[in-house]
C-alpha positions in Angstrom: -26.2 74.5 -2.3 -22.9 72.7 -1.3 -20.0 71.9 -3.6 -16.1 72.3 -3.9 -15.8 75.4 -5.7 -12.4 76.4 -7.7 -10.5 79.1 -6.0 -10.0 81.3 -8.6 -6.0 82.3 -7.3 -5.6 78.5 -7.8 -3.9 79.7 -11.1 -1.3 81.4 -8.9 -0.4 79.1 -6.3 0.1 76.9 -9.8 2.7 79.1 -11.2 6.4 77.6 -10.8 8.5 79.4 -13.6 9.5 82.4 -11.9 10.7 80.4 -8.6 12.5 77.9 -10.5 14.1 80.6 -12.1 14.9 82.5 -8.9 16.4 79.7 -7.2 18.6 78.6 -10.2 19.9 81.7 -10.2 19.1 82.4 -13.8 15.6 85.1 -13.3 16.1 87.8 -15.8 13.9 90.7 -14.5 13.0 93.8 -12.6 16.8 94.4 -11.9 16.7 97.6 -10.0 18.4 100.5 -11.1 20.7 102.5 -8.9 21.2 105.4 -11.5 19.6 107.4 -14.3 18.9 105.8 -17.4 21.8 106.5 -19.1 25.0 104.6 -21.3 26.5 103.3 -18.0 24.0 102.4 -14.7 24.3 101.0 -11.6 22.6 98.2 -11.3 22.2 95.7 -8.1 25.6 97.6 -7.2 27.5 97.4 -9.9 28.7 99.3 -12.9 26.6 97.7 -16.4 26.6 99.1 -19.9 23.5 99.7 -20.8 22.5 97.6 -24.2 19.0 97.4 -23.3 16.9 100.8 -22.9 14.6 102.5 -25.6 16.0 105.9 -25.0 17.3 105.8 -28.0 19.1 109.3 -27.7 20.1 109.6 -24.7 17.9 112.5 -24.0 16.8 111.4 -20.1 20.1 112.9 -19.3 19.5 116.4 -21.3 20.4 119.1 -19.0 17.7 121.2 -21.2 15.0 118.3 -20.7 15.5 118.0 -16.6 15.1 121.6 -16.6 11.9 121.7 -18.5 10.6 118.7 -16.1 12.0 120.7 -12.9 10.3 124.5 -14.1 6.5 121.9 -15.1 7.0 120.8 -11.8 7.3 124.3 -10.1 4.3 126.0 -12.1 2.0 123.1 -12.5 3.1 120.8 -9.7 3.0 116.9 -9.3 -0.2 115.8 -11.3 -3.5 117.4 -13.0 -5.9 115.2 -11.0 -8.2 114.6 -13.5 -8.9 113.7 -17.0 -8.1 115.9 -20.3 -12.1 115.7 -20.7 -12.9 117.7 -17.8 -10.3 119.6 -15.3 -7.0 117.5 -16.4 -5.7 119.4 -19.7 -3.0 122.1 -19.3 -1.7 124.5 -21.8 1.2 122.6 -21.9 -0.7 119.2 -23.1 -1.7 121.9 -25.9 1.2 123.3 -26.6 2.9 119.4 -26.9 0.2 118.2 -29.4 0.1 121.0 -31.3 4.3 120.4 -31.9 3.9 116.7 -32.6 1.1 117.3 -35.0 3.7 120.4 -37.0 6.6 117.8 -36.6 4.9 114.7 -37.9 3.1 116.8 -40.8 -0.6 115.8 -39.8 -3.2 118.4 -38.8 -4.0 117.5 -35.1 -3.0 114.6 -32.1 -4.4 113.9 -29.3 -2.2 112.5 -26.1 -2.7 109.4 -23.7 -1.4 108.4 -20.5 0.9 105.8 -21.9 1.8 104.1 -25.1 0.0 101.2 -24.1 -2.7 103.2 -23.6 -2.8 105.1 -27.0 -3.0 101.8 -28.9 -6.1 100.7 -26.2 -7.6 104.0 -27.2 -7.4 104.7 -30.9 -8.2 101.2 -31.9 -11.4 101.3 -29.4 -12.5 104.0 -30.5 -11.8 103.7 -34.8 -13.1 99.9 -34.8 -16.5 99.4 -34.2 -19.4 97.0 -34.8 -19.0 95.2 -38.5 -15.6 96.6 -38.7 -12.4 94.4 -39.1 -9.0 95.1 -38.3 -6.1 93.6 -39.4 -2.8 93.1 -37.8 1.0 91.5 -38.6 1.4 88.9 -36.2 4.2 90.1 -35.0 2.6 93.4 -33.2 3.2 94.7 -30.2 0.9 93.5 -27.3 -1.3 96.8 -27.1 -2.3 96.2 -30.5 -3.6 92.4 -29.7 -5.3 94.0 -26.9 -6.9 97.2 -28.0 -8.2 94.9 -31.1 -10.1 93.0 -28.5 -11.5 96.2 -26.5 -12.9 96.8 -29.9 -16.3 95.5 -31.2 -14.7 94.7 -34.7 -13.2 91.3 -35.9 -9.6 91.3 -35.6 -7.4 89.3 -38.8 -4.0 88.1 -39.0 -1.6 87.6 -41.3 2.1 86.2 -40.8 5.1 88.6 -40.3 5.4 90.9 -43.5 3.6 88.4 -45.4 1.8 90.7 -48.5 0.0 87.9 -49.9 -1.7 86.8 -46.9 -2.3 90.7 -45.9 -4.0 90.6 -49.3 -6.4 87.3 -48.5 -7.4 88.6 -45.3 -8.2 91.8 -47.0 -10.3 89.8 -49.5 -12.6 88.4 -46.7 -13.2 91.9 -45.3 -17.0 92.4 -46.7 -17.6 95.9 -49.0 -20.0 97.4 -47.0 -17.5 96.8 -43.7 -14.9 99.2 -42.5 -11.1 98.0 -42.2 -8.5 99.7 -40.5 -4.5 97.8 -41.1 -2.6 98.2 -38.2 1.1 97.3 -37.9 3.9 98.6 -36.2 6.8 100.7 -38.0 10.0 99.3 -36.2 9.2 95.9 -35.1 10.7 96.2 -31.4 11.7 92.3 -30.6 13.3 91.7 -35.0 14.2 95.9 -35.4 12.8 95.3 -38.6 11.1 97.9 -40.9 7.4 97.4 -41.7 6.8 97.1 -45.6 4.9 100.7 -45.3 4.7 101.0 -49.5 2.9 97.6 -50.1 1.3 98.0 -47.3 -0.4 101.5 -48.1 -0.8 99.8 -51.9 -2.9 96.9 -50.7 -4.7 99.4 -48.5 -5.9 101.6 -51.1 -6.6 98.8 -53.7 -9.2 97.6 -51.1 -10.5 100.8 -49.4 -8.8 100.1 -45.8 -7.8 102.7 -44.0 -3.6 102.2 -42.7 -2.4 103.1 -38.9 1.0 103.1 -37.9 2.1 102.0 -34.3 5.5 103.9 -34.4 7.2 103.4 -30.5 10.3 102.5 -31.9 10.4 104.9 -35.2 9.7 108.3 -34.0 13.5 109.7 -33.4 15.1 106.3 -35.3 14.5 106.6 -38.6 12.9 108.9 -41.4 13.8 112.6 -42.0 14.9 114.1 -38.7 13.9 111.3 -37.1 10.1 111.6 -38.4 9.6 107.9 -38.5 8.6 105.0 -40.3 5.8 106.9 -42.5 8.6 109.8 -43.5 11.1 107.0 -44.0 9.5 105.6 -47.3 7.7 109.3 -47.8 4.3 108.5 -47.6 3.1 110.7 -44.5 0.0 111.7 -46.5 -0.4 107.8 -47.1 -0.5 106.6 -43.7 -4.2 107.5 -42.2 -3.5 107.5 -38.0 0.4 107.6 -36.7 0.9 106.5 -32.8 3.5 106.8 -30.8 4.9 106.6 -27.3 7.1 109.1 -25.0 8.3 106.5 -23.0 11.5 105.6 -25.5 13.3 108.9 -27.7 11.1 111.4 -25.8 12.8 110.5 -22.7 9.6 110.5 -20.8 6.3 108.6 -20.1 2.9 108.9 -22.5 1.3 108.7 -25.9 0.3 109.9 -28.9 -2.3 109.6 -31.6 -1.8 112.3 -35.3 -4.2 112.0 -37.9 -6.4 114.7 -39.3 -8.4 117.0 -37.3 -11.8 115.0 -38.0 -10.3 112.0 -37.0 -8.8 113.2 -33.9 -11.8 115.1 -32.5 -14.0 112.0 -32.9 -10.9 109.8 -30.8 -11.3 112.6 -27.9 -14.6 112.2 -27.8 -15.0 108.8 -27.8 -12.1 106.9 -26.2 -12.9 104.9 -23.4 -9.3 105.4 -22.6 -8.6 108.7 -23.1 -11.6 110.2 -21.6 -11.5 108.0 -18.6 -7.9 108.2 -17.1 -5.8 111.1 -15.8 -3.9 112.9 -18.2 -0.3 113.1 -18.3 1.6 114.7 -15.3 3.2 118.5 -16.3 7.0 117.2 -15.7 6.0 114.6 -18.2 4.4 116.6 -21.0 6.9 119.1 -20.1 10.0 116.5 -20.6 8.5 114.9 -23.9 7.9 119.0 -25.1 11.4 119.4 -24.6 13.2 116.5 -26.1 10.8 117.3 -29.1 12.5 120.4 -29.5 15.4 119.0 -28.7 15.0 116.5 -31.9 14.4 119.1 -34.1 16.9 121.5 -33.5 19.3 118.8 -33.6 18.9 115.7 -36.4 22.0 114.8 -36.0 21.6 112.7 -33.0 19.8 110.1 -35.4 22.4 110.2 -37.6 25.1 109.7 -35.0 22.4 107.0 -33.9 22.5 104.7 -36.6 26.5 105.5 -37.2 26.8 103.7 -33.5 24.1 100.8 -34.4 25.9 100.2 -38.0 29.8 99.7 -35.9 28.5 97.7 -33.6 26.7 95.4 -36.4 30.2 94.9 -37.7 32.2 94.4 -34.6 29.5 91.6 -33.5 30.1 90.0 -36.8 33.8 90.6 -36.5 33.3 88.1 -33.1 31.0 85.5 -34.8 28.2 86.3 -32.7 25.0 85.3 -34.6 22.4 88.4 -35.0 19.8 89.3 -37.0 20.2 91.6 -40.1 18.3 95.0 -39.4 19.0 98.6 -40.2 17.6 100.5 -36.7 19.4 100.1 -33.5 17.7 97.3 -32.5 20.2 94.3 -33.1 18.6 90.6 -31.7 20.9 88.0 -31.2 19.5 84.6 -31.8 20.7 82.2 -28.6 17.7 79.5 -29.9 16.8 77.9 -26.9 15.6 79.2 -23.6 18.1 77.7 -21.2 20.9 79.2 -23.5 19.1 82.3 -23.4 18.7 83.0 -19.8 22.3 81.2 -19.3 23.7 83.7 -21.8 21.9 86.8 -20.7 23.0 86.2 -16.7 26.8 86.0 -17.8 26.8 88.6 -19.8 25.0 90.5 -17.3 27.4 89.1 -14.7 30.4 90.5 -16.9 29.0 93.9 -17.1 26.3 94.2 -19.9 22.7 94.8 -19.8 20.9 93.6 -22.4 17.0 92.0 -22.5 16.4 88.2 -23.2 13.3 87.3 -25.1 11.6 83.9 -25.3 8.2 82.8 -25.9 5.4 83.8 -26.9 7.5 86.9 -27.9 9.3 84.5 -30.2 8.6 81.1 -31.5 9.9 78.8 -29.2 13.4 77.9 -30.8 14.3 81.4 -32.0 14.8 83.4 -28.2 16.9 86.1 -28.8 18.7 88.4 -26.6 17.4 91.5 -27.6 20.2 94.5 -27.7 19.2 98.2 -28.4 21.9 101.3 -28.9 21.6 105.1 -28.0 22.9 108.1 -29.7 25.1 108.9 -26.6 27.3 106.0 -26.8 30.4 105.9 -27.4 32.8 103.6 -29.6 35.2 102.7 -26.8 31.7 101.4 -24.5 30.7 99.9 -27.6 34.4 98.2 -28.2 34.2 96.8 -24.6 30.7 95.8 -24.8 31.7 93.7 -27.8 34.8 92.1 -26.1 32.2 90.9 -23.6 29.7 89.2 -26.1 32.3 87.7 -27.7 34.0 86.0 -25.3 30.7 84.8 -23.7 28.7 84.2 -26.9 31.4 82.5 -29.0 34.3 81.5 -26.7 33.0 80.3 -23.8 29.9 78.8 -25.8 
């Protein structure tokens, strides 16, 4: 049979926005690092605080963490070459799991390739057939997408909005399953999820409560435990996940939850049982700034010292930004012009720091998300805020 058929790349030879961007100058990503990851970087050849990495402490630069990846890499070396299920797991993956578990008070984990990964995995695996799952709006992307990997039916309910969490909870049928899902540090607002009513409204209706924590573990609760240790309800919250790839100064994931729980996960994740497991300078590096964590806290105290001086000395300039209490601080810039106009100059001046528009935010509300690291100092931070204040409120 003849016929004009659709080329299926037609989508792609239909894409403009990234080469507009390019050629007006204004294109906000993959700006290539010519440095470690670190309070200062070269970047495109030329010195750039650093206001927008999720290594929250600083620990990529840990002479005791390089060493653990360096001595992984010498006994293990470069990759397992396989999956955790059959020839991939080390003693080391072990070894790291068992720790988490101890340090995030539940009785067993179970580790992923990446963070995105983790959320594919656990929500795959937990939400099945004639479950639901319901989600803030405002979750982070592997969320949305292991929901639809899943077999259950996925509900929404607006940003930290109790009484709709409450009416989608209502539709969920008795005789269904329901796992909540939500994140603990909201990673574009930096705001804290409402763990108490959450867990309340959980129990009240016989759902079961998971935690995506990314951008809690090393931020906020005791010793940098998280959002579940935060508001003291660790025995409250059912499944905690979290990432390496931000205060663990490395790349991977992680699922804790009791020991029943975890064993069916390994055994029945798509995502975990399928993919490689996580390289041994890897598991090594997140092993060691673990331990690193917990034999010293008071990096997260020094972290939110540095995040709480730079909240002042942004409002000291006028510069607009949101109210949080982590060391993520957005700055609203409204439209997306002003957002990518704003974010070059700045960048142009000296600082790094990562615009967000739509569908990240609604479409009047981009930000210009910044994020701080226990290894600052207060004379970057003092120059960084010169910067945003002459370009966010003087040269406006």
């Amino acid at each position: 049979m003849g016929g004009i058929f659709l080329d299926i790349f037609q989508k792609c030879y239909n894409y403009p926005l990234a080469r507009e961007l390019r050629e007006r100058g204004v294109y906000p990503y993959f700006h290539a690092l010519e440095s470690r990851q670190d309070v200062e970087v070269v970047m495109e050849g030329k010195r750039r605080i650093m206001l927008g990495s999720n290594n929250y402490l600083g620990l990529t630069t840990c002479p005791e963490v390089l060493e653990a990846a360096l001595e992984a890499l010498k006994q293990y070396g470069t990759g397992c070459s396989g999956s955790r299920f059959l020839n991939g797991t080390l003693q080391l993956h072990l070894q790291l799991e068992a720790e988490l578990a101890d340090f995030l008070h539940k009785e067993a984990c179970c580790t992923f390739s990446t963070g995105f990964q983790s959320n594919l995995g656990i929500i795959s695996a937990i939400v099945g057939h004639g479950d639901y799952v319901i989600c803030d709006k405002e979750n982070h992307a592997s969320i949305y997408d292991g929901c639809k990997l899943s077999y259950g039916r996925m509900l929404t309910y607006a940003h930290a909005d109790m009484e709709q969490l409450e009416l989608q909870l209502q539709k969920v049928p008795e005789n269904a399953g329901c796992l909540i899902v939500t994140d603990g540090v909201f990673s574009m607002g930096g705001d804290i999820a409402r763990l108490p009513e959450i867990v309340r409204l959980a129990r009240k209706y016989g759902a079961r409560v998971m935690v995506d924590d990314a951008h809690g573990l090393g931020v906020i609760g005791e010793g940098g435990r998280g959002t579940a240790s935060h508001f003291g309800l660790e025995d409250e919250v059912d499944l905690i996940m979290g990432t390496f790839s931000k205060s663990l100064a490395s790349l991977g994931g992680y699922c804790v939850a009791s020991e029943t729980v975890i064993d069916y996960i390994r055994h029945n994740s798509r995502p975990f049982i399928f993919s490689a497991s996580i390289p041994p300078a890897c598991a090594a590096t997140a092993l060691a700034a673990l331990r690193h964590i917990r034999s010293h806290p008071e990096l997260v105290t020094r972290l939110s010292e540095l995040s709480a001086y730079m909240r002042r000395g942004l409002r000291a300039k006028g510069v607009p930004i949101i109210e949080s209490t982590t060391p993520i601080i957005p700055i609203y810039t409204y439209t997306v012009e002003n957002t990518l106009e704003k974010a070059r100059r700045l960048y142009d001046a000296g600082v790094y720091v990562n615009p967000v528009l739509a569908p990240a935010t609604p479409p009047d509300q981009c930000l210009l998300r910044t994020s701080y690291m226990a290894t600052l100092t207060e004379p970057l931070l003092d120059e960084a805020i010169e910067i945003f204040g002459r370009v966010l409120v003087e040269e406006a």
